[in-house]
C-alpha positions in Angstrom: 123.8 87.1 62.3 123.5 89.8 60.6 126.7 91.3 63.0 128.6 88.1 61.7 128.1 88.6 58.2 129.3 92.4 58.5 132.2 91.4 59.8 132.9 89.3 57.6 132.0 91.4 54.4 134.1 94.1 56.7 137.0 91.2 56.1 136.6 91.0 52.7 136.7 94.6 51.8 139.7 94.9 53.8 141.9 92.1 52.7 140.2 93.6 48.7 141.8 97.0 49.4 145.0 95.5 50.6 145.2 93.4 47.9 145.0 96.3 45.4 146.7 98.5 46.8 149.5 96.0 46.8 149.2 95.7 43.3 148.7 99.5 42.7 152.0 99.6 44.6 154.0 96.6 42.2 152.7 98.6 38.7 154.0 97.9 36.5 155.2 94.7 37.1 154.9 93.9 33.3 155.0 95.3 29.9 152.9 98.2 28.8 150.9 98.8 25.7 150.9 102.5 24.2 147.8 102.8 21.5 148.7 105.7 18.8 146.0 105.9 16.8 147.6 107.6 14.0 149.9 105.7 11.5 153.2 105.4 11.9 155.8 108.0 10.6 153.7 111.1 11.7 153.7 113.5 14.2 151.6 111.5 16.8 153.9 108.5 16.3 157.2 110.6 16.4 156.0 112.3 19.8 154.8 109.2 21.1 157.8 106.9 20.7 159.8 110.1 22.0 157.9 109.8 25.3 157.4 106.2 25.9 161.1 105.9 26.0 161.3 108.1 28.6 158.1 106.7 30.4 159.8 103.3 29.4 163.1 104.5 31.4 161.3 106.2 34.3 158.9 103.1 35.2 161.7 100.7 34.5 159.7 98.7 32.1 159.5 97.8 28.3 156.4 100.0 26.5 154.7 98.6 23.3 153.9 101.3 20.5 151.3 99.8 19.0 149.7 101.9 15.8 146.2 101.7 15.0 145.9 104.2 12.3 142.4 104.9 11.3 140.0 108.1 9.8 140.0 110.5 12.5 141.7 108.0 14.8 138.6 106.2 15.7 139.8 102.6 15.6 142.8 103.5 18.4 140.6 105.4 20.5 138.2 102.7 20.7 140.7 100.3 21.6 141.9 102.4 24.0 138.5 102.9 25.7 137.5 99.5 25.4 140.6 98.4 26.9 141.2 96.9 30.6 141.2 100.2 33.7 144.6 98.3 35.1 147.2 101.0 33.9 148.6 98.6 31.2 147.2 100.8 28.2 147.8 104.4 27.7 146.8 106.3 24.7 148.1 108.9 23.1 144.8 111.5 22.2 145.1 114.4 20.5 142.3 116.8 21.0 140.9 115.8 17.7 139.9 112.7 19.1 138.9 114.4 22.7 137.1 117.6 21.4 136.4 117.5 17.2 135.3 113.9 16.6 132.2 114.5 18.5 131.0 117.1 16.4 132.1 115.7 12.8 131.2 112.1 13.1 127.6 111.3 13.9 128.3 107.8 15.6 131.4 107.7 17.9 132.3 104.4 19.1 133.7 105.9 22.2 132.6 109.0 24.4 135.7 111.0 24.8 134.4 112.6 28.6 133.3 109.4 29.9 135.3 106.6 28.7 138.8 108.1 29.5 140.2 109.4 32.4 143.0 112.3 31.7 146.8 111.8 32.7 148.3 114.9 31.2 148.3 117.4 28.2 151.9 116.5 26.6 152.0 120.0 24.0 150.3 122.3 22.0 151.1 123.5 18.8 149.7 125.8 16.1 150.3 124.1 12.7 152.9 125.6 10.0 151.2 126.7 7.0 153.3 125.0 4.3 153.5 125.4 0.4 155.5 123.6 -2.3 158.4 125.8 -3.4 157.0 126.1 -7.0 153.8 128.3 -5.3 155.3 131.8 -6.2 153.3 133.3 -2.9 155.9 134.4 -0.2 153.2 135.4 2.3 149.9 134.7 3.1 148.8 137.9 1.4 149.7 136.9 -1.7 149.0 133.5 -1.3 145.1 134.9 -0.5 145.9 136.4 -3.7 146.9 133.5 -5.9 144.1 131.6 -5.0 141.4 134.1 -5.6 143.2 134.4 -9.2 143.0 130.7 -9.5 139.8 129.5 -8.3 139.4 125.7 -7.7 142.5 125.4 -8.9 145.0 125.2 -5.7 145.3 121.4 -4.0 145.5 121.3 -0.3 146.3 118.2 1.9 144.3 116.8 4.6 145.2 114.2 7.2 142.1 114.5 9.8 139.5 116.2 11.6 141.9 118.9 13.2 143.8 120.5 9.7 140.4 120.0 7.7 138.4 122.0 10.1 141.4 124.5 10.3 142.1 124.7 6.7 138.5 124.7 5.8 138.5 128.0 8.3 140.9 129.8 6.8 139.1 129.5 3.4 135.9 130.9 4.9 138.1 133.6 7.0 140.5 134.6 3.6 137.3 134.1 1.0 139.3 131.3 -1.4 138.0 128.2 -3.0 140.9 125.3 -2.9 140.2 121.1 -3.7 141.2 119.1 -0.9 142.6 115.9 -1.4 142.4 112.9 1.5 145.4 111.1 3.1 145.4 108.5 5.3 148.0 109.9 7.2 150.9 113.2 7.9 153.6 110.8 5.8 151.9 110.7 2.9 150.6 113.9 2.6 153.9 115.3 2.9 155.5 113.1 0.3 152.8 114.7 -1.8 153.4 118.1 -0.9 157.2 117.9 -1.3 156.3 116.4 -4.6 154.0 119.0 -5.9 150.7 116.9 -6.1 149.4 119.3 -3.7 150.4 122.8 -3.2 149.6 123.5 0.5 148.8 122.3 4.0 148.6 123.0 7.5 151.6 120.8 8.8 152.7 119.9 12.3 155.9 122.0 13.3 157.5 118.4 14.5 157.4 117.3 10.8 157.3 121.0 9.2 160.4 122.4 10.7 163.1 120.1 9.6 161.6 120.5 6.0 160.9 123.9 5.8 164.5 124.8 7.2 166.3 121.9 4.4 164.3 124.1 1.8 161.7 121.3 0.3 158.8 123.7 2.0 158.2 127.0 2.1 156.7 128.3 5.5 154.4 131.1 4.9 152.8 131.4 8.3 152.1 129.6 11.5 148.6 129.2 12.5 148.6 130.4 16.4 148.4 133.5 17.9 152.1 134.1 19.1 155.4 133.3 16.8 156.8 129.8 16.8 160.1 130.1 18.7 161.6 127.5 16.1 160.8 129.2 13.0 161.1 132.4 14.3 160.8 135.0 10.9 157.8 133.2 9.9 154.9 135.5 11.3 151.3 134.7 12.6 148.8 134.1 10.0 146.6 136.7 12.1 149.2 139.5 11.5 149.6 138.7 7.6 146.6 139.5 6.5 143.6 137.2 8.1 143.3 138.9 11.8 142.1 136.7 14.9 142.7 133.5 13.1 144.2 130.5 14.8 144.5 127.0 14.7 145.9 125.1 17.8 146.2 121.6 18.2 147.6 119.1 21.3 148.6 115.9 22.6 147.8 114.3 25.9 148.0 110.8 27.7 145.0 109.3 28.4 144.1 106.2 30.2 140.5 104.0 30.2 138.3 105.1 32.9 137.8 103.4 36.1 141.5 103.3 36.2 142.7 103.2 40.2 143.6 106.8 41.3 147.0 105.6 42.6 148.0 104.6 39.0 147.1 108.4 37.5 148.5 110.1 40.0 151.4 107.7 39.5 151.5 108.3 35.5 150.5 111.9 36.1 153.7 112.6 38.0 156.3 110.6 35.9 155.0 112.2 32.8 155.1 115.9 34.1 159.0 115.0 35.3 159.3 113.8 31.5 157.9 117.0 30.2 159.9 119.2 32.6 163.4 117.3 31.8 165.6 120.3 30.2 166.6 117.9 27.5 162.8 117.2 26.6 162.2 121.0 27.0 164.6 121.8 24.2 163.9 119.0 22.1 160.0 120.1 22.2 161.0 123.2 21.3 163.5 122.5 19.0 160.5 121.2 17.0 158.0 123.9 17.4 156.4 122.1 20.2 154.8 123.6 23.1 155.9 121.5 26.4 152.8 121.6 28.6 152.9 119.0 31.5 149.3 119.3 33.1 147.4 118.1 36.3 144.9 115.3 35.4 141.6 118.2 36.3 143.3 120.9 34.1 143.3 118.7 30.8 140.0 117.5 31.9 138.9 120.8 32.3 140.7 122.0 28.9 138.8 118.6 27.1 135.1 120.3 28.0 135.8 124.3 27.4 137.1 123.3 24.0 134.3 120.7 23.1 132.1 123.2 22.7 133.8 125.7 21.2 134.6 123.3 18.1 130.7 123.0 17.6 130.0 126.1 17.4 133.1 126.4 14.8 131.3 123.3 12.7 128.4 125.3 12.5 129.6 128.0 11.6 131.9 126.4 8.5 129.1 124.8 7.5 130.8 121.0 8.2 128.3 118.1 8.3 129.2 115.7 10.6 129.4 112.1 8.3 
């Protein structure tokens, strides 16, 4: 008997597998759903309607943007998580979801290492340290300046966990006191900025560089280690004045986890094509981006050597986690 029923349960396994890899083979046989968890108009969104074309093109099937703009991009990333491990949903995460929200927000609605499995890192990018043209700094020296002669009195922009953390670094690494002032997302903070409500932000190059180059911002630095190849005369905020300072943000496809191994390696290897197309080269470029293109175990091993990192930073701004 008990022969009997292991054959049979062998049977059933079988004709299981089968049947899946079947479908695994078929994907996507119907439309996809890409959660951006920012709001639209903004770097994230730009980027991600940029890419799901292409995905779109390269699976032969229609992809869905679908905006879920939230604080810190919480509400996305939960749908995201919470979401069926078929393939059907991808999500684009930027490491402030993956590697910050954990160590600002004391109640996460999702846990970035275990309820997503990796697909690949997209970009990285150092932000563009921006200022309305009226700011009569030229450099970050004499911005430094400025605001130590004016206390209190400079307005900055923030649009999430990643340029609050960053900015609120560079205040503790130049010794200024600026007010911040809240937006719900990169659109509206630069509408403020080009304005003159606020004076200065870190900005994504995507957004920055078309803005700083028409002349409504002046660039005074860029926030990673190495020159921007698309504002090229605009130097390193570590060589004007604040050394070792950076601040690098990314994006990256994720997918829920439990999500069948056929289907990652499947969107792993489209994407990376994607990234390595010359025309997406020089468009990332173009737009201060990065092109990165990683292996599933290589973002997943970027996710935990950073996650740590930015706790120790939160400690050591002082940032309590809300």
């Amino acid at each position: 008997m008990k022969h009997v029923t292991f054959v049979v349960m062998g049977l059933l396994l079988t004709c299981t597998a089968s049947g899946a890899e079947a479908a695994e083979a078929g994907y996507p046989s119907r439309p996809m759903r890409f959660i951006v968890p920012f709001a639209p108009g903004g770097p994230s969104d730009i980027l991600s309607r940029f890419v799901g074309q292409k995905l779109s093109d390269a699976l032969k099937q229609s992809i869905v943007v679908d905006n879920r703009g939230s604080v810190g991009g919480i509400l996305g990333a939960e749908l995201g998580a919470k979401s069926a491990p078929d393939g059907y949903t991808l999500l684009l995460a930027a490491s402030s979801l993956l590697t910050i929200n954990p160590h600002v927000y004391k109640k996460l609605p999702y846990d970035p290492q275990r309820d997503f499995q990796p697909i690949t890192q997209l970009t990285e990018q150092g932000a563009v340290v921006v200022v309305h043209p009226s700011v009569p700094a030229k450099s970050i020296k004499e911005f430094i300046a400025l605001a130590k002669s004016k206390p209190g009195q400079i307005n900055y922009a923030t649009t999430g966990t990643t340029n609050l953390l960053g900015i609120a670094h560079f205040k503790i690494m130049s010794g200024i006191d600026m007010v911040a002032i809240a937006y719900k997302g990169t659109g509206q903070a630069v509408i403020s900025l080009i304005s003159g409500e606020v004076q200065f932000f870190f900005m994504n190059p995507l957004v920055a560089v078309p803005h700083v180059k028409s002349g409504k911002l002046r660039a005074l630095a860029v926030t990673s280690l190495t020159r921007n190849p698309a504002l090229p005369s605009v130097p390193t905020v570590s060589e004007s004045g604040v050394p070792g300072f950076q601040n690098i943000n990314w994006h990256s496809i994720v997918v829920p986890a439990k999500t069948p191994k056929p289907i990652v390696k499947r969107l792993n290897a489209e994407l990376v094509m994607i990234v390595n197309q010359p025309d997406v080269q020089a468009r990332f470029k173009e737009q201060g981006l990065r092109p990165v293109g990683s292996t599933p175990e290589e973002l997943s091993a970027l996710i935990k050597k950073e996650s740590p990192e930015i706790a120790k930073l939160v400690k050591q701004i002082g940032l309590e986690p809300q």
